[in-house]
C-alpha positions in Angstrom: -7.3 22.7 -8.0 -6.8 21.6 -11.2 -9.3 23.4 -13.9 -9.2 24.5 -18.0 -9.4 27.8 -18.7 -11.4 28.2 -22.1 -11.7 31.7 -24.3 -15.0 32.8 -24.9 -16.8 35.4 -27.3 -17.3 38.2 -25.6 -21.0 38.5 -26.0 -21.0 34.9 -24.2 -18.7 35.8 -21.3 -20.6 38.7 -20.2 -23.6 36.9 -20.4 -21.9 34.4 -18.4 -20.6 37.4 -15.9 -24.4 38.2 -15.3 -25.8 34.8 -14.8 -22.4 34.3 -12.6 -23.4 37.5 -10.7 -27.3 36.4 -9.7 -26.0 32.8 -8.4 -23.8 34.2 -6.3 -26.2 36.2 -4.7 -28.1 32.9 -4.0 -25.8 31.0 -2.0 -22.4 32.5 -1.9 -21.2 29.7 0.3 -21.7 26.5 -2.0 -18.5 25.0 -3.1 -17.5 24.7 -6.4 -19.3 21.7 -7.9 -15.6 19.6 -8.2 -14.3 20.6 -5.5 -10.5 19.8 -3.9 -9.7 16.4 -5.5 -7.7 14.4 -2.5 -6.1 11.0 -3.6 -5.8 8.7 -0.6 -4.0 5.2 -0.9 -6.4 3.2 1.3 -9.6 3.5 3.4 -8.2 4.6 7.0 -6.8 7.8 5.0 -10.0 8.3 2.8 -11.9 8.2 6.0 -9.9 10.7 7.8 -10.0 13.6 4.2 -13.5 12.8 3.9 -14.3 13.6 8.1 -11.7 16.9 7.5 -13.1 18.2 4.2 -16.8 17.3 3.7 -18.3 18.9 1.2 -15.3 21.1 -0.2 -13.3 17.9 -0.9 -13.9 14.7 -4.0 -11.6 12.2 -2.0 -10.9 9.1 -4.3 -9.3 5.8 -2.9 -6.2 3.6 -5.0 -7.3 0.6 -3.3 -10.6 -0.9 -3.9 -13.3 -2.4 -1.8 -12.3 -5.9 -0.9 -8.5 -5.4 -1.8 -5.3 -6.0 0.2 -4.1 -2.5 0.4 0.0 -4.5 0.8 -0.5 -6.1 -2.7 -1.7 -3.1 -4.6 -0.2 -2.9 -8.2 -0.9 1.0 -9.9 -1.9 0.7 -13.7 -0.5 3.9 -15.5 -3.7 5.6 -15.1 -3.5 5.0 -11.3 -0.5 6.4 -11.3 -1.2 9.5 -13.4 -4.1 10.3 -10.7 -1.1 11.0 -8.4 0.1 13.8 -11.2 -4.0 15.3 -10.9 -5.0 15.3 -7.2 -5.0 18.7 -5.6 -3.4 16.8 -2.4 -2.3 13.1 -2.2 -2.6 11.3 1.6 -0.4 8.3 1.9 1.0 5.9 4.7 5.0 5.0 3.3 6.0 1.8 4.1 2.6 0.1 3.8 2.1 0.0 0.0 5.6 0.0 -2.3 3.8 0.6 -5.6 2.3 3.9 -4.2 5.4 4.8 -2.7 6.8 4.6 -5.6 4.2 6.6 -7.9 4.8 9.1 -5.1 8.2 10.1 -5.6 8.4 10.0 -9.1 5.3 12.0 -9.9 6.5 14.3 -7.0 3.1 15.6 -6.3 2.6 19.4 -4.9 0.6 18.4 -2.0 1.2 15.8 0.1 0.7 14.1 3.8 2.7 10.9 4.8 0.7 9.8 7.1 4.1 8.3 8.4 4.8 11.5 9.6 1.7 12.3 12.2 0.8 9.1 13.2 3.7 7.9 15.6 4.5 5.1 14.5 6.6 2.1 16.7 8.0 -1.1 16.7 6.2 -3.6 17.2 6.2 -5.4 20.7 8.8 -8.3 20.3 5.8 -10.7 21.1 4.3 -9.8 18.8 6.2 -11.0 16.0 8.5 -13.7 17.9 8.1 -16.9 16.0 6.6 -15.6 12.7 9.8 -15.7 10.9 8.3 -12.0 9.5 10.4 -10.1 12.3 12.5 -7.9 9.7 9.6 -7.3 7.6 8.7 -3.2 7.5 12.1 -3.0 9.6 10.0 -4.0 12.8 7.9 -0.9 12.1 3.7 -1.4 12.8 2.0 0.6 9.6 -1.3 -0.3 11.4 -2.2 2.9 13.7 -5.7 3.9 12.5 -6.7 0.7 15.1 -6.4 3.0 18.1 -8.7 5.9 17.4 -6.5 8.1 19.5 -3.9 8.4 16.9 -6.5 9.5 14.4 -7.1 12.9 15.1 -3.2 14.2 14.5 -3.7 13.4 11.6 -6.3 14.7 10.6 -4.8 18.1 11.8 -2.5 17.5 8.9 -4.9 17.2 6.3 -6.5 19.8 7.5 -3.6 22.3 7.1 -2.3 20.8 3.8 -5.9 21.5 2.4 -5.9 25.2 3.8 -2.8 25.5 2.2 -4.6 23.8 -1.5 -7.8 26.0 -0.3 -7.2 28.7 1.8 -10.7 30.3 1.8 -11.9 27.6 3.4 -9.5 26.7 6.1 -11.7 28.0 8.9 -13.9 24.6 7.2 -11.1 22.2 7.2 -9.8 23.4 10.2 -12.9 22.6 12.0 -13.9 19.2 10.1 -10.5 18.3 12.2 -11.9 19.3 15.4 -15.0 17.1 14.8 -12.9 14.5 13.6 -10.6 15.0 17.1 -14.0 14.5 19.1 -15.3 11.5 16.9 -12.3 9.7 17.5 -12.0 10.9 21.1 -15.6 9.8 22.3 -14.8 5.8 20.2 -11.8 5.8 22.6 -13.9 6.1 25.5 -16.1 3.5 24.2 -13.0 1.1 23.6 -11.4 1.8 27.4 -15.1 1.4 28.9 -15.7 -1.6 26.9 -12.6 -3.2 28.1 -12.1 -2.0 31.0 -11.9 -5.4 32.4 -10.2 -6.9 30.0 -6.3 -5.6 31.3 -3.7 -8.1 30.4 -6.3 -10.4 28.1 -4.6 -12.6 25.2 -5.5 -11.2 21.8 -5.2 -14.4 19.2 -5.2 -13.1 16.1 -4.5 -13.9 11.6 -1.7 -11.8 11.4 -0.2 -8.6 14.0 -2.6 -6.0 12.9 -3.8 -5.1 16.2 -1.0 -4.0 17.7 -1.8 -0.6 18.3 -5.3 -1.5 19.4 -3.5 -3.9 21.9 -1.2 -1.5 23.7 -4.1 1.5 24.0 -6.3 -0.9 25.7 -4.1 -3.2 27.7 -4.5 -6.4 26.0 -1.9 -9.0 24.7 -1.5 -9.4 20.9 0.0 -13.2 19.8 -0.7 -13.1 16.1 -0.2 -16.6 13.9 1.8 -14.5 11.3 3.2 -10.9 11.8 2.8 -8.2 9.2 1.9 -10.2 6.2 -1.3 -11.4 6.1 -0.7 -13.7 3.1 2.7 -15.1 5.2 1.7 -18.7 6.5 2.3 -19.4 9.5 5.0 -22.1 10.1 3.8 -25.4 12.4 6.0 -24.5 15.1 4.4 -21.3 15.7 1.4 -23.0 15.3 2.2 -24.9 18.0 3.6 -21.8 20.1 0.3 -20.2 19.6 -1.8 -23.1 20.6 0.1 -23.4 24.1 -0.1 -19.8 24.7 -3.9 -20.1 24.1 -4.5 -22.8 26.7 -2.2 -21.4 29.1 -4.2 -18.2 29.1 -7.5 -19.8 28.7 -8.2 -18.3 25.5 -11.6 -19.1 24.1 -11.5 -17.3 21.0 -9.2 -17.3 17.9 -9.7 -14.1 15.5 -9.8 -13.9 12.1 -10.1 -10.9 9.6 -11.9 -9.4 6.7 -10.4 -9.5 3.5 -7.9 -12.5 4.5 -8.9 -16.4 4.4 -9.7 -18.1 7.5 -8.6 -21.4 6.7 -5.6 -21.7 9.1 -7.0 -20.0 12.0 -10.5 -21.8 11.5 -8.3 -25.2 11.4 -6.3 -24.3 14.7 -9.2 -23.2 16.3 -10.6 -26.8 15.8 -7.8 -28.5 17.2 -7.8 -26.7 20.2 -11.9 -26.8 20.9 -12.0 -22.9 20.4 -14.5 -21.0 18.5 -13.7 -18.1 16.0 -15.0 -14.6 15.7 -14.5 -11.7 13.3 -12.5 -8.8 13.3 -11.9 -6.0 10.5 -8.0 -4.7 10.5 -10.0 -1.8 8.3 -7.6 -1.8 5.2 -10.1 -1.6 3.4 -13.9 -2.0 3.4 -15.3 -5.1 2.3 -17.7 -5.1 -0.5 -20.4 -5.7 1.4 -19.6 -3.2 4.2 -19.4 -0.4 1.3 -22.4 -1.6 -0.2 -24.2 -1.0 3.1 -22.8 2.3 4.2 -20.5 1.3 7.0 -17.8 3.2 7.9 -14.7 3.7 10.4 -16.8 4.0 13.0 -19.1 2.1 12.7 -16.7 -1.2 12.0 -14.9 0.0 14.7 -17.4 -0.4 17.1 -18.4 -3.8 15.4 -14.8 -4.6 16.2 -15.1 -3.9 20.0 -18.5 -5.5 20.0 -16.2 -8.7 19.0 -13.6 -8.0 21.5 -16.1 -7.9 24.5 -17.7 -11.0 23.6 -15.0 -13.1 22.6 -12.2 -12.0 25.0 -11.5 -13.9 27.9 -12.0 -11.0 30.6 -12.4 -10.6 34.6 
């Protein structure tokens, strides 16, 4: 933890050492008012060292509310918060410039979330069409949308900050296990909700749901692949419009933080209606301002799914 050490008169420091000594006997267990200062490059990550750490842990966030974590741009005092975070959580490959302020700041303690999370290909329906299919070298940054892949890494953080803190790793180590069940019990949720929903066609922006799609049986055709800004060409337009009333799809997805322009105009070609999901890259504005969370878009999220979803 990063802290100034400052010389004192004597008479001062043992008066300190006495009012130091009282306090202690108080509530020996309160953390230090500052706390462990974790950096996290976007919200999924933020989410996770804030469920690990609680109390013991300031977790700040690069990427504000309402911003596309891709296009993120570090100003040098972003970049210099890399240098002063007891323990920087990143995904590499999602965000260049903080890939970047990574390995030339070299930070003591970090956790490529890269590393933990499993990442895959993504399923060559996915992208087919998009013209985006060597973009991230075929690699899906977008795990945090199944729950289940959650929890490993919060095991990481959890052993990174017991290394950064290790008199409270008994803490950390347990704010994992909560995490663990958290994520376990919104996985349940998710397979119950759509249960019968095996083998349903997912229409969505842009191939964020990939992960989502696999855990829970369904069939992602996104209108653009990685990118979210990408436009998708008329041809796959097209593509995407036959697929959609060859598998009676009644519902065309769009996303937070991304305009809906092109899948709002598709949608009205083809007679379907839209609905909203959050690829949680970040919070919106308005979800921060109301206290949401992970969770609690998540399930907003399946509440979408279930009612827009063409299921048996």
């Amino acid at each position: 933890m990063n802290r100034r050490h400052l010389a004192v008169p004597a008479a001062v420091a043992a008066t300190s050492l006495l009012v130091a000594g009282c306090a202690a006997t108080s509530d020996p267990g309160t953390p230090e008012p500052d706390g462990v200062s974790v950096l996290a490059s976007f919200y999924p990550l933020q989410y996770v060292a804030e469920q690990v750490g609680g109390d013991l842990v300031e977790v700040d966030n690069l990427t504000p509310p309402s911003a596309e974590p891709h296009d993120l741009e570090l100003a040098p005092a972003q970049a210099r918060r890399i240098d002063e975070a007891d323990l920087v959580v990143y995904l590499s490959g999602l965000q260049p410039a903080v890939d970047e302020g990574v390995e030339t700041r070299a930070p003591e303690h970090v956790v490529d979330a890269a590393g933990f999370a499993d990442l895959t290909s993504a399923d060559e329906g996915d992208t087919a069409g998009t013209g985006e299919e060597e973009d991230h070298s075929g690699v899906d940054p977008h795990f945090w949308l199944d729950p289940s892949r959650m929890a490993a890494l919060g095991q990481a953080v959890a052993d990174e900050l017991a290394v950064v803190d290790p008199d409270h790793a008994d803490e950390y180590a347990a704010g994992a296990l909560q995490l663990g069940r958290q994520m376990g019990e919104l996985d349940q949720e998710f397979a119950d909700g759509l249960a019968t929903c095996d083998g349903a066609t997912l229409v969505t922006s842009h191939a964020a749901f990939g992960y989502l799609a696999a855990r829970y049986s369904l069939h992602q055709v996104p209108l653009a692949a990685f990118d979210p800004e990408t436009e998708p060409s008329p041809a796959r337009l097209r593509e995407v419009g036959d697929i959609a009333r060859e598998n009676d799809v009644t519902t065309i997805f769009t996303e937070t933080l991304v305009s809906p322009k092109v899948a709002e105009t598709l949608a009205g070609d083809l007679g379907l209606r839209t609905a909203t999901l959050d690829p949680l890259e970040g919070l919106s504005e308005e979800a921060a301002a109301s206290g949401a969370d992970y969770a609690g878009v998540m399930r907003e999220n399946l509440n979408a799914l279930t009612e827009g979803l063409t299921c048996a």
